[in-house]
C-alpha positions in Angstrom: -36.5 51.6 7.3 -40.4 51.2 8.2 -41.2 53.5 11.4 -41.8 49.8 13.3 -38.5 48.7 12.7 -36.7 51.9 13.7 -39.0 51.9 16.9 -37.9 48.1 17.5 -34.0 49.6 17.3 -34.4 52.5 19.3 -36.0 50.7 22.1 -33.3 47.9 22.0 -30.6 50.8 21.9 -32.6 52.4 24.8 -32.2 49.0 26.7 -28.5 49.0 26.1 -27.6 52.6 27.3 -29.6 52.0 30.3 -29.0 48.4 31.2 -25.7 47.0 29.2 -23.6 49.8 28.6 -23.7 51.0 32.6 -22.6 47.4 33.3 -19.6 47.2 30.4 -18.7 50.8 32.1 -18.3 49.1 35.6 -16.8 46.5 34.8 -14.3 48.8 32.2 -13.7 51.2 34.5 -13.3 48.7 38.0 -10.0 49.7 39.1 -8.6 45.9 39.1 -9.6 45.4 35.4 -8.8 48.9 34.1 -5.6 48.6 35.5 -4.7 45.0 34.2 -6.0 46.5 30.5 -3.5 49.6 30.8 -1.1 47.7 31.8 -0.9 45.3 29.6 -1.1 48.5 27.0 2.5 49.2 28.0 3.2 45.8 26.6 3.1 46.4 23.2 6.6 48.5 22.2 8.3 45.6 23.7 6.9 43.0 21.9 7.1 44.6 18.9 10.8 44.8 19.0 11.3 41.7 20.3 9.0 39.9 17.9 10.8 41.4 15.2 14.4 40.7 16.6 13.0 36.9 16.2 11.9 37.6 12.8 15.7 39.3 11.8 17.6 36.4 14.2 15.5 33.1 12.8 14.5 33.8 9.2 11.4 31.5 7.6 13.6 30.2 5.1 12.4 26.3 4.1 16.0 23.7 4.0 17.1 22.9 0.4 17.1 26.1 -1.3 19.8 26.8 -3.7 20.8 30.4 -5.0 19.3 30.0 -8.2 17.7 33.2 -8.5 17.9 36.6 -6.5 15.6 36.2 -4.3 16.9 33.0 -3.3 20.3 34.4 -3.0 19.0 37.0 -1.0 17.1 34.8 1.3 20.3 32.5 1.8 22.5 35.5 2.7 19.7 36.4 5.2 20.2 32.7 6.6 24.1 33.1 7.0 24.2 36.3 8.3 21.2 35.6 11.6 23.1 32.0 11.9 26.8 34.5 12.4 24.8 37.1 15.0 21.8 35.1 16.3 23.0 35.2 19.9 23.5 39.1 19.5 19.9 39.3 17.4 18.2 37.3 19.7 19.3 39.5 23.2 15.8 41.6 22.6 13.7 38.7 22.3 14.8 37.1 25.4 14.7 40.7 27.2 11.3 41.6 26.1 8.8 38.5 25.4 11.3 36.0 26.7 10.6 37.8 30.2 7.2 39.2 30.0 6.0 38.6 32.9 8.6 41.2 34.8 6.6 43.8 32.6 3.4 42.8 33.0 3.9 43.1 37.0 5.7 46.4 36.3 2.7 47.7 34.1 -0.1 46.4 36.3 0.9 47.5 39.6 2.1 50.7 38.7 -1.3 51.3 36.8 -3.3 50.0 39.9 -1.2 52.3 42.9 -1.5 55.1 40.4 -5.8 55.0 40.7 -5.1 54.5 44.7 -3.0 57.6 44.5 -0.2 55.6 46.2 3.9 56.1 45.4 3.3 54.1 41.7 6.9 53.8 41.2 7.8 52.2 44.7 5.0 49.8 44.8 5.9 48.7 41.2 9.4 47.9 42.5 7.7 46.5 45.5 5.6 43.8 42.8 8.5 43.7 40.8 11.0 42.0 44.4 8.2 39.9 45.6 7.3 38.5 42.0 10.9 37.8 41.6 11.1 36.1 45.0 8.4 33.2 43.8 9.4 33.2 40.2 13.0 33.6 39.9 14.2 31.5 42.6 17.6 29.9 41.8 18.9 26.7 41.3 22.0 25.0 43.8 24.5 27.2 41.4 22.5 30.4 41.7 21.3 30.5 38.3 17.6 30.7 37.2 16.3 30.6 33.8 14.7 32.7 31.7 11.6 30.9 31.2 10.4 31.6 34.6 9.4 34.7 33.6 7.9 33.8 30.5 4.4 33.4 29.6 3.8 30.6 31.9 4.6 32.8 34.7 2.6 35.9 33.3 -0.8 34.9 35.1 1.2 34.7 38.2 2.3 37.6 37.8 -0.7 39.6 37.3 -2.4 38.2 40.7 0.9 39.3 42.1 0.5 42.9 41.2 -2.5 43.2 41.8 -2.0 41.5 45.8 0.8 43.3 46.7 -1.0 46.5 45.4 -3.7 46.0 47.6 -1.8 44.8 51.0 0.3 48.1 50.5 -3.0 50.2 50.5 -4.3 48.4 53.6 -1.0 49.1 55.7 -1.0 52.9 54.3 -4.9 53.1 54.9 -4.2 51.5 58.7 -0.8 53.9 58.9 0.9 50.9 59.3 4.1 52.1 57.9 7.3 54.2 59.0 6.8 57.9 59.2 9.1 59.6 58.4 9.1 63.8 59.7 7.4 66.2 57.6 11.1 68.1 57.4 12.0 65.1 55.1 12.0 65.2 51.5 9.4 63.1 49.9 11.4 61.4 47.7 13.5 60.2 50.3 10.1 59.3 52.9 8.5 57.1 50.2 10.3 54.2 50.4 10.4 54.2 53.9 6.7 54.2 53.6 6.8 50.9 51.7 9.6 49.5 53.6 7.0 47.4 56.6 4.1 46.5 54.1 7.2 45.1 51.4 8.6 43.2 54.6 5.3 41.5 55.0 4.9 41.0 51.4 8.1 39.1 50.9 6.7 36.7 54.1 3.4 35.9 52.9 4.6 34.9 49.2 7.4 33.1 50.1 5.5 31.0 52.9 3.0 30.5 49.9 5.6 29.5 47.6 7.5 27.3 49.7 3.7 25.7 50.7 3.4 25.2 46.5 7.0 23.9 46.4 6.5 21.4 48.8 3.0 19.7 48.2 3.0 20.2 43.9 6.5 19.9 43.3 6.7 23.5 42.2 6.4 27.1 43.0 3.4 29.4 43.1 3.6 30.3 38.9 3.5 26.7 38.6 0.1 26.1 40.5 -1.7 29.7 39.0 -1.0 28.1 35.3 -2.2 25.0 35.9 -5.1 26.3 37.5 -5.6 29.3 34.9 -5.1 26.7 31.7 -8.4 25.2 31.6 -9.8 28.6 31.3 -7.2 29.7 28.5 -7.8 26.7 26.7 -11.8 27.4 26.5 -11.2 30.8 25.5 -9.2 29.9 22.9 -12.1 27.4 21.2 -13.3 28.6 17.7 -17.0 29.2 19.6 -15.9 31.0 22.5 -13.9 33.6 19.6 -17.0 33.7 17.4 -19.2 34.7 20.4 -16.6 37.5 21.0 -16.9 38.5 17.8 -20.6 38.9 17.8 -20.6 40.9 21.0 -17.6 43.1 19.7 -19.9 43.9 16.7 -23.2 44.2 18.0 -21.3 46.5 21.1 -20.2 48.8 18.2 -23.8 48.6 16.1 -25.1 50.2 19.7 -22.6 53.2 19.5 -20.6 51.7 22.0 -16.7 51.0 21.3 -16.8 47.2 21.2 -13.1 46.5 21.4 -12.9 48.4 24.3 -15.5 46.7 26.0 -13.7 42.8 25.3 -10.1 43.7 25.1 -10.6 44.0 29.2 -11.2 39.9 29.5 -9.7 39.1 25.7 -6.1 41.2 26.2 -4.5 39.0 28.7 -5.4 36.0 26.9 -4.1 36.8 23.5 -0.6 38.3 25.0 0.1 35.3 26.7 -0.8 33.2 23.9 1.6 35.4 21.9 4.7 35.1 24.1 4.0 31.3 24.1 3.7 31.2 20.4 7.0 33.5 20.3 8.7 30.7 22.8 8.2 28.0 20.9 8.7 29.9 17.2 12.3 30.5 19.0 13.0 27.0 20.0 11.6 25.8 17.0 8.9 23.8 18.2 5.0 23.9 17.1 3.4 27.1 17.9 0.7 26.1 20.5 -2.1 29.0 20.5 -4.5 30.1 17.6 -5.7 33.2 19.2 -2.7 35.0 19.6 -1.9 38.7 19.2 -4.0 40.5 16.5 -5.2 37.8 14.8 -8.8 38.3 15.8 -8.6 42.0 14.1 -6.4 40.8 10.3 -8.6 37.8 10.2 -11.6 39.9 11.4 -13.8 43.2 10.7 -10.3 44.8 9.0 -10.7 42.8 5.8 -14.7 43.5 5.9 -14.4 47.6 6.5 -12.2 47.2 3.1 -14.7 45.4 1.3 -17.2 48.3 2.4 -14.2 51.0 0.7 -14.0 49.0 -2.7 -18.0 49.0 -2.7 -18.3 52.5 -1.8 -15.7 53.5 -4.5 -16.3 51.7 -7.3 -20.1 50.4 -6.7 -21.5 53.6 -5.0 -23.2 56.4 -6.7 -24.5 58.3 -3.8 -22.8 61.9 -2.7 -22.9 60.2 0.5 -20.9 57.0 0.1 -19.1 58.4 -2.4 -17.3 60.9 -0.1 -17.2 59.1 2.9 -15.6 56.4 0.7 -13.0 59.1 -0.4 -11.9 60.2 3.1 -12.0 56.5 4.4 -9.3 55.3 2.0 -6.1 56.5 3.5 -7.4 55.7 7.0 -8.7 52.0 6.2 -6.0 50.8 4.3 -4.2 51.8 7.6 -6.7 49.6 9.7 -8.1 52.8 10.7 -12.3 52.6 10.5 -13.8 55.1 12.3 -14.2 57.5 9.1 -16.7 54.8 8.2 -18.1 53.7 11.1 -19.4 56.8 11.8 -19.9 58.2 8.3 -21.7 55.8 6.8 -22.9 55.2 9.7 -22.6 51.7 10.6 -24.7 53.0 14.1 -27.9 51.8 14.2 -27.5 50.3 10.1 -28.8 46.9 10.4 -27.9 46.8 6.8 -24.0 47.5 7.7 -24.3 45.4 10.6 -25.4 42.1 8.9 -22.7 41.4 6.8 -20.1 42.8 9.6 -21.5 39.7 11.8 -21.7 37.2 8.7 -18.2 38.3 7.4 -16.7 38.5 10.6 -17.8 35.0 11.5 -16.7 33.8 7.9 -13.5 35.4 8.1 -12.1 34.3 11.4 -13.9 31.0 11.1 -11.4 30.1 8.0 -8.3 31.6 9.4 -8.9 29.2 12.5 -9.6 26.3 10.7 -6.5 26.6 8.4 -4.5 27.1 11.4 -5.9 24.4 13.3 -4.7 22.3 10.1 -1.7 23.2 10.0 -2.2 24.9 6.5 -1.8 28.8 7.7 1.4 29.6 10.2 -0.2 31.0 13.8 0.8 35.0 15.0 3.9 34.9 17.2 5.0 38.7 17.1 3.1 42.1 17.5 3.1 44.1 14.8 1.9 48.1 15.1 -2.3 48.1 14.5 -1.7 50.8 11.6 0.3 47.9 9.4 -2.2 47.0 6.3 -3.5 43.4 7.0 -2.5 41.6 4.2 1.5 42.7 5.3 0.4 42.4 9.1 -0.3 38.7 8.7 2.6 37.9 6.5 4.7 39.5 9.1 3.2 37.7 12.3 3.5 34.7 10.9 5.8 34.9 8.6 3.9 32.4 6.0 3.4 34.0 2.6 0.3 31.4 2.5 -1.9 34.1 4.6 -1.6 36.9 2.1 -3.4 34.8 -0.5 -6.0 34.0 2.1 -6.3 37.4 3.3 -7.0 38.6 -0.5 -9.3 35.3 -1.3 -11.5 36.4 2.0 -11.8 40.6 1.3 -13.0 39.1 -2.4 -15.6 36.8 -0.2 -16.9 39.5 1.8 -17.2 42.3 -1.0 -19.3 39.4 -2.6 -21.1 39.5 0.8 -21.9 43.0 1.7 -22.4 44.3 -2.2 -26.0 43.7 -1.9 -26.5 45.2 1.8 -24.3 48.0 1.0 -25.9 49.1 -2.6 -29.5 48.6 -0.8 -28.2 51.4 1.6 -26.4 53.2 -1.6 -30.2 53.1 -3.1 -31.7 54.3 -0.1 -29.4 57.2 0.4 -29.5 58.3 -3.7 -33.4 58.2 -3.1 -33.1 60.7 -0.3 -30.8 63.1 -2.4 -32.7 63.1 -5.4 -35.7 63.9 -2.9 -34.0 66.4 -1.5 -32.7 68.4 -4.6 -36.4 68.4 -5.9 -38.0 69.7 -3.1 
């Protein structure tokens, strides 16, 4: 790289420690965000089990097979045995994604009276009542369903939290609460503590509910989502992901972790889309959202860092890729890229960071598009991040058609990046030889 260009890319990184990367800290580390983010985080055990209770309780198995082979047979046994124990098979599903929105008030608002330094445990229970109170109001025979606390309630539920967080602080800040003598055990004072500030909680939400009930027809959930869907349905668009992507990319060219920096707006928006993608994979309907769960990553950079291992292995003839490709194997194949991103380094390497934004667009860009058709099945379950990506999209899915694709696009991109990468490779093997002579 000519001393001009490297000047051009160390002012530009200059201009991004001082300018961007102290904003994407604020806004990262703003106690609102950082606490929706981490709790959201807690999410993902529970959707993984219940995701793959779905899988086990409603297998992908396509009407008219016979058992004419063992794999058939196999798969119609599967069939009859979740058709004799769905309603037992299906019990995590509707306790985990099925009711989503009861966690994603419990993560939140514990996360958020934890930075306050504030009882986290009582004000989650605190969030936990009032949300209840709007969203799981009962019908004339004292039954609610289950789909009130689904995804369509999930939005509802974050605001909640996050309110009821913040009106407990004020009372505590204003000591308007019972105190209870210093003699008494803390433990026991805490929930007096909450007791006034929960009282007026309960008031203000269910004026506001009843307000909702009574002008829109339904309750406070009900008016959130419809406000919140226009927004979910723009940030679901193939441009709105593909500007993402290039941000994500061009965060991690600058050294800073780009995933961190999006998953703050992008993680509430693909877990909702995911528990409505579960719903309606459950109830046998069409699955509504694209950009769902961890598509963004199988369909994204994953499949490019593995075109980068199968040049570095087999294409390579520098020490430096060489080894780096070595170490990386075990770690990509596991979706795990830092060996490479900072052993290559893709910091700084315009010539890794080309064919990252190419292939990344490229890659998604046909994922959505086949979706959108109605060719590839859309992600309705979480999966663990560490599950290859070729298996991980099979699994979310569960359409065999995405492991072709998967394969057909790492082939794409190794086509891609070959000539970027052995550039590099050439670059590097220069510098060696140069080195062992002098």
């Amino acid at each position: 790289m000519s001393k001009s260009k490297g000047s051009i890319f160390e002012k530009i990184q200059l201009f991004m420690e001082e300018k961007i990367l102290p904003v994407a800290t604020v806004i990262g580390n703003q106690k609102h965000m950082a606490a929706i983010r981490d709790g959201m985080t807690l999410l993902i055990p529970l959707t993984i089990i219940g995701g793959f209770a779905m899988i086990l309780a409603i297998p992908p198995i396509p009407a008219g097979i016979e058992a004419t082979n063992f794999f058939f047979k196999f798969l119609i046994a599967w069939q009859n045995w979740a058709a004799a124990w769905s309603t037992t098979l299906l019990i995590p599903y509707y306790l985990t994604i099925g009711i989503i929105s009861i966690y994603v008030v419990m993560g939140i608002s514990y996360q958020l009276a934890r930075s306050y330094k504030l009882n986290a445990i009582n004000n989650m229970v605190a969030a936990t009542f009032i949300f209840l109170c709007v969203s799981a109001y009962p019908n004339n025979d004292l039954v609610f369903s289950i789909s009130q606390l689904g995804a369509s309630s999930m939005f509802a539920g974050i605001l909640i939290a996050l309110a009821v967080v913040e009106i407990n602080r004020l009372f505590t800040k204003y000591n308007i609460c019972i105190k209870l003598p210093d003699s008494v055990p803390p433990n026991v004072a805490a929930p007096f503590n909450v007791l006034i500030p929960t009282i007026a909680n309960v008031i203000l939400f269910l004026v506001l509910n009843s307000i909702c009930i009574s002008t829109i027809g339904g309750g406070l959930p009900t008016l959130i989502y419809s406000l919140i869907q226009p927004l979910l349905s723009a940030a679901g668009t193939l441009p709105s992901i593909l500007v993402i992507n290039f941000l994500m990319t061009t965060f991690w060219f600058f050294g800073i972790h780009g995933a961190n920096m999006v998953s703050v707006v992008t993680s509430p928006i693909t877990t909702a889309a995911l528990a409505l993608n579960a719903q309606a994979y459950a109830t046998g309907e069409a699955l509504p959202a694209i950009f769902a769960g961890a598509v963004n990553s199988v369909f994204g950079n994953w499949i490019t860092y593995t075109a980068f291992l199968i040049i570095m292995l087999f294409m390579c003839k520098s020490a430096q890729m060489k080894s780096i490709g070595k170490v990386a194997t075990v770690p990509t194949m596991f979706n795990i890229n830092e060996p490479m991103i900072f052993g290559i380094p893709t910091v700084l390497n315009i010539l890794t960071y080309i064919p990252l934004i190419i292939c990344s667009m490229i890659n998604f860009a046909t994922a959505y598009i086949l979706m959108d058709m109605g060719i590839l099945g859309r992600f309705f379950t979480t999966l663990p991040f560490t599950v290859p990506g070729p298996l991980q999209a099979f699994l979310a899915t569960m359409d065999w058609k995405t492991i072709p694709v998967w394969f057909i696009l790492l082939a794409v991109d190794v086509i891609i990046c070959m000539p970027f990468i052995k550039l590099y490779d050439k670059q590097l093997l220069a510098a060696e030889n140069k080195e062992a002579e002098a």
